[in-house]
Backbone as JSON Lines, residues from 0, in Angstrom:
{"i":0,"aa":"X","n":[21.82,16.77,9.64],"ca":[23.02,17.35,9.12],"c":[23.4,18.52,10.03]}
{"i":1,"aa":"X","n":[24.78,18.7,10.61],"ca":[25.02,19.91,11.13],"c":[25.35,20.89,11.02]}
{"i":2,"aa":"X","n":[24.56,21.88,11.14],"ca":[25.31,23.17,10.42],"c":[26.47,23.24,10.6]}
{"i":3,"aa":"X","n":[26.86,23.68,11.23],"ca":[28.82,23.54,11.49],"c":[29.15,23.16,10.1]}
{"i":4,"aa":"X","n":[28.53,22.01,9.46],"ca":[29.15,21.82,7.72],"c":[29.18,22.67,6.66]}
{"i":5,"aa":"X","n":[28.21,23.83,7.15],"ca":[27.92,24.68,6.24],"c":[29.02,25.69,6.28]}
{"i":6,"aa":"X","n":[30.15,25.55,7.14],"ca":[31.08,26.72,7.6],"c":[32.24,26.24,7.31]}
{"i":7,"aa":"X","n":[32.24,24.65,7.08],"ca":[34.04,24.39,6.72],"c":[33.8,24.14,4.99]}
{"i":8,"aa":"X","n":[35.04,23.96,4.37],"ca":[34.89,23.53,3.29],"c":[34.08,22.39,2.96]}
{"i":9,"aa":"X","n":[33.22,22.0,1.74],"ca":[33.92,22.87,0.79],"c":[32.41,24.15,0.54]}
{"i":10,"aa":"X","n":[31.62,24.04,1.65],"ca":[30.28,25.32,1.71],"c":[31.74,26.56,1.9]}
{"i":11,"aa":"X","n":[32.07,26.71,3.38],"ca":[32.88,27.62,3.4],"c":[32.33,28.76,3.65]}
{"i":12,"aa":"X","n":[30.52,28.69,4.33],"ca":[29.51,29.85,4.26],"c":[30.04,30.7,5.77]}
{"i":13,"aa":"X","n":[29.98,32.1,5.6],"ca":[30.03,33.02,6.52],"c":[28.8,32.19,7.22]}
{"i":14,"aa":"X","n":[28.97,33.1,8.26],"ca":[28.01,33.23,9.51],"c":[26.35,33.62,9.15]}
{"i":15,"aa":"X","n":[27.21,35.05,8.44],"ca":[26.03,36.02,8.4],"c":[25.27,35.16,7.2]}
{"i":16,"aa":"X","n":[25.76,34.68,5.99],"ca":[25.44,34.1,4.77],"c":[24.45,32.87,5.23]}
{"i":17,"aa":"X","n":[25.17,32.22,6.22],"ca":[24.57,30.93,7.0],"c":[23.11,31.0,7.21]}
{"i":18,"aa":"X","n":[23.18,32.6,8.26],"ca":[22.06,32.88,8.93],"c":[21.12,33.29,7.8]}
{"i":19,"aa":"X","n":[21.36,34.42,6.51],"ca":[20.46,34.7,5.7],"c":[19.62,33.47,4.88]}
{"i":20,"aa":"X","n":[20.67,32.66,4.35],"ca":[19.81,31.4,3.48],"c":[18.7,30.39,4.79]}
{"i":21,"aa":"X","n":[19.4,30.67,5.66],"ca":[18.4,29.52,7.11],"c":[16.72,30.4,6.84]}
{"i":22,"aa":"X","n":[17.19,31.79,6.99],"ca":[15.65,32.72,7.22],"c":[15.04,32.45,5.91]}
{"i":23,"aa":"X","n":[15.69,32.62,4.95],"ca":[14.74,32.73,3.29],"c":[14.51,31.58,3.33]}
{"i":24,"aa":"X","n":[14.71,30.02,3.8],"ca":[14.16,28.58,3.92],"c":[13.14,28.64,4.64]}
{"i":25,"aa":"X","n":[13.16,29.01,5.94],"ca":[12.04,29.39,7.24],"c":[10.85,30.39,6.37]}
{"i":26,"aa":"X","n":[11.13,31.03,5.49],"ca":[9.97,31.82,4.77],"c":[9.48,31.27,3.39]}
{"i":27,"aa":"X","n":[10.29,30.39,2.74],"ca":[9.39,29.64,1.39],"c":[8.89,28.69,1.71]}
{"i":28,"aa":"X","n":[7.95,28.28,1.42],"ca":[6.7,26.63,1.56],"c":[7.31,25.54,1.23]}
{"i":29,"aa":"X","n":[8.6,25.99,0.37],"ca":[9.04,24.2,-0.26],"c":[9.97,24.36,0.48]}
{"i":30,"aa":"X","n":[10.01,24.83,1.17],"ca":[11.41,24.31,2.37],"c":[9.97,23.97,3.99]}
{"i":31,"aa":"X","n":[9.66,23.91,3.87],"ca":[8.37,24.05,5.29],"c":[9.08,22.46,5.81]}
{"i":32,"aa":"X","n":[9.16,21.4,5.18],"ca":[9.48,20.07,5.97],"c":[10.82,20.51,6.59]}
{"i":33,"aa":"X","n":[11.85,21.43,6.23],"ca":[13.19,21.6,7.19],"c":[13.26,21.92,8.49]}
{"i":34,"aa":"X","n":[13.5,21.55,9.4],"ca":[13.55,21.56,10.98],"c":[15.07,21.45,11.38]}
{"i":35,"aa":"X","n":[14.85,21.83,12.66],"ca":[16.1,21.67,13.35],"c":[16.08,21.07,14.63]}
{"i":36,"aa":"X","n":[16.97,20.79,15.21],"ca":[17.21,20.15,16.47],"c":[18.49,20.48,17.19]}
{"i":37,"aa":"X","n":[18.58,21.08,18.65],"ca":[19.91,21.24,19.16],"c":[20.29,20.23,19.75]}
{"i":38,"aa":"X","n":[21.62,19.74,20.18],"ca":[21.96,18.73,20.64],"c":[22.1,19.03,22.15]}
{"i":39,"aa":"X","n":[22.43,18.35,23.43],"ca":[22.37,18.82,24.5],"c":[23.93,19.6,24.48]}
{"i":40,"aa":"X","n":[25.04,19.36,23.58],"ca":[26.17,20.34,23.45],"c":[25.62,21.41,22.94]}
{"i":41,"aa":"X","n":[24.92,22.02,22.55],"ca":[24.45,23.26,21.92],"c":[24.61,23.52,19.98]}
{"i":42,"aa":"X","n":[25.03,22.19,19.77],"ca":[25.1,21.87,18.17],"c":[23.64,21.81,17.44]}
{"i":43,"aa":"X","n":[23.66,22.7,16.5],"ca":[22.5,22.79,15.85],"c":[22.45,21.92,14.45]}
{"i":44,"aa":"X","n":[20.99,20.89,14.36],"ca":[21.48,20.12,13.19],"c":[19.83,20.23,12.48]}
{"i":45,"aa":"X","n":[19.95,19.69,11.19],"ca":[18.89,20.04,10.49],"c":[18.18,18.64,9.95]}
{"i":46,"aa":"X","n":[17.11,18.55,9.92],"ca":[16.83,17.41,9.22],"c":[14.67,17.85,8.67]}
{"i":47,"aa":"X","n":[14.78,16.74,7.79],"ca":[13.0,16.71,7.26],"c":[12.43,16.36,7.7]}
{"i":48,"aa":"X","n":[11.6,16.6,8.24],"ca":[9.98,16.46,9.01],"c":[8.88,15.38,8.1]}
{"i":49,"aa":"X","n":[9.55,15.36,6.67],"ca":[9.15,14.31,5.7],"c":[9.71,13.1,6.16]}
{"i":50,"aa":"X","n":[10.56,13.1,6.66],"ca":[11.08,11.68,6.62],"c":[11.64,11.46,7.7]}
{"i":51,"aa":"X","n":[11.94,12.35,9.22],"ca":[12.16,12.08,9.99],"c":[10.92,12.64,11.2]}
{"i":52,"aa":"X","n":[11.05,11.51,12.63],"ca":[10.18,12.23,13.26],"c":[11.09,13.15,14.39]}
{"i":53,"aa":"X","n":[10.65,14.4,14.93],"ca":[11.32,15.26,15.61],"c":[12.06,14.28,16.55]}
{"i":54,"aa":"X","n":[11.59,13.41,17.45],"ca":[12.8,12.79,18.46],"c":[13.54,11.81,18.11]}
{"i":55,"aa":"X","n":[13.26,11.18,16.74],"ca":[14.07,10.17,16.03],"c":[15.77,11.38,15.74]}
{"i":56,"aa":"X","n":[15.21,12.58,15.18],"ca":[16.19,13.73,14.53],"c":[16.96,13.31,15.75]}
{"i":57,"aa":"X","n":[16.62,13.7,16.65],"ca":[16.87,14.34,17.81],"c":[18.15,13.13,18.41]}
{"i":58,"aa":"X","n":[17.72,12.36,18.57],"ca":[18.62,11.27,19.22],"c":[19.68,10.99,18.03]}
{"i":59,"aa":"X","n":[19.37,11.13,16.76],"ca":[20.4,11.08,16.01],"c":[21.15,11.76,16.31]}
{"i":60,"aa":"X","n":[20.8,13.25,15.87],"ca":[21.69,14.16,16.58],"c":[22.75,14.18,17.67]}
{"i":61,"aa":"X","n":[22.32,13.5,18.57],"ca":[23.06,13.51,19.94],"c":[23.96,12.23,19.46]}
{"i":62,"aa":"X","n":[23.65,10.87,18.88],"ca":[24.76,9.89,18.27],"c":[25.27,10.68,17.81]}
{"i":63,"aa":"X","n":[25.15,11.42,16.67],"ca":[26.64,11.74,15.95],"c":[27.5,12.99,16.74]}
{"i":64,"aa":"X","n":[27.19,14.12,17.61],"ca":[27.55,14.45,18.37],"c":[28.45,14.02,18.76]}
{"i":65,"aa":"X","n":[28.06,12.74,19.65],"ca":[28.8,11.98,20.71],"c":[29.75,11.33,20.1]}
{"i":66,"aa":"X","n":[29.7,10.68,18.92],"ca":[30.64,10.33,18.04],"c":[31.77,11.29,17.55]}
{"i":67,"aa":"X","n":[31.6,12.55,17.68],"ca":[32.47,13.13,17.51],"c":[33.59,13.28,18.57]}
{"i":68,"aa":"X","n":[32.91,13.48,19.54],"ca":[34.12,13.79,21.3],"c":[34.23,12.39,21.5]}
{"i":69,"aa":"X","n":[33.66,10.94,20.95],"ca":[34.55,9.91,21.39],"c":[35.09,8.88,20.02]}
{"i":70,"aa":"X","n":[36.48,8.93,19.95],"ca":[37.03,8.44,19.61],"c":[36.92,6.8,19.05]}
């Protein structure tokens, strides 16, 4: 999932709001499976460590990316 979603409607989250709920996830245990992955555009996306493996995320990531700049 890309953050970027967390900033348009209908989240609509500030920056700063963005950044605070990311840190309080990174510090509780029942969030511990949440990870992230940048794309080689510099898009940051999130996914579970339960159910995904880091370079499976990863190449997703970059499909939907790429899906976005091509038409």
């Amino acid at each position: 999932m890309p953050l970027e979603l967390f900033i348009a409607p209908p989240f609509d989250l500030a920056l700063e709001t963005l950044a605070a709920v990311l840190a309080a996830m990174a510090a509780d245990p029942a969030f511990r499976d949440i990870a992230s992955t940048t794309t080689s555009s510099g898009e940051a996306y999130l996914f579970s460590s339960l159910y995904l493996e880091h370079d499976h995320a990863a190449f997703l990531a970059e499909q939907d990316a790429s899906c976005v700049l091509t038409p």
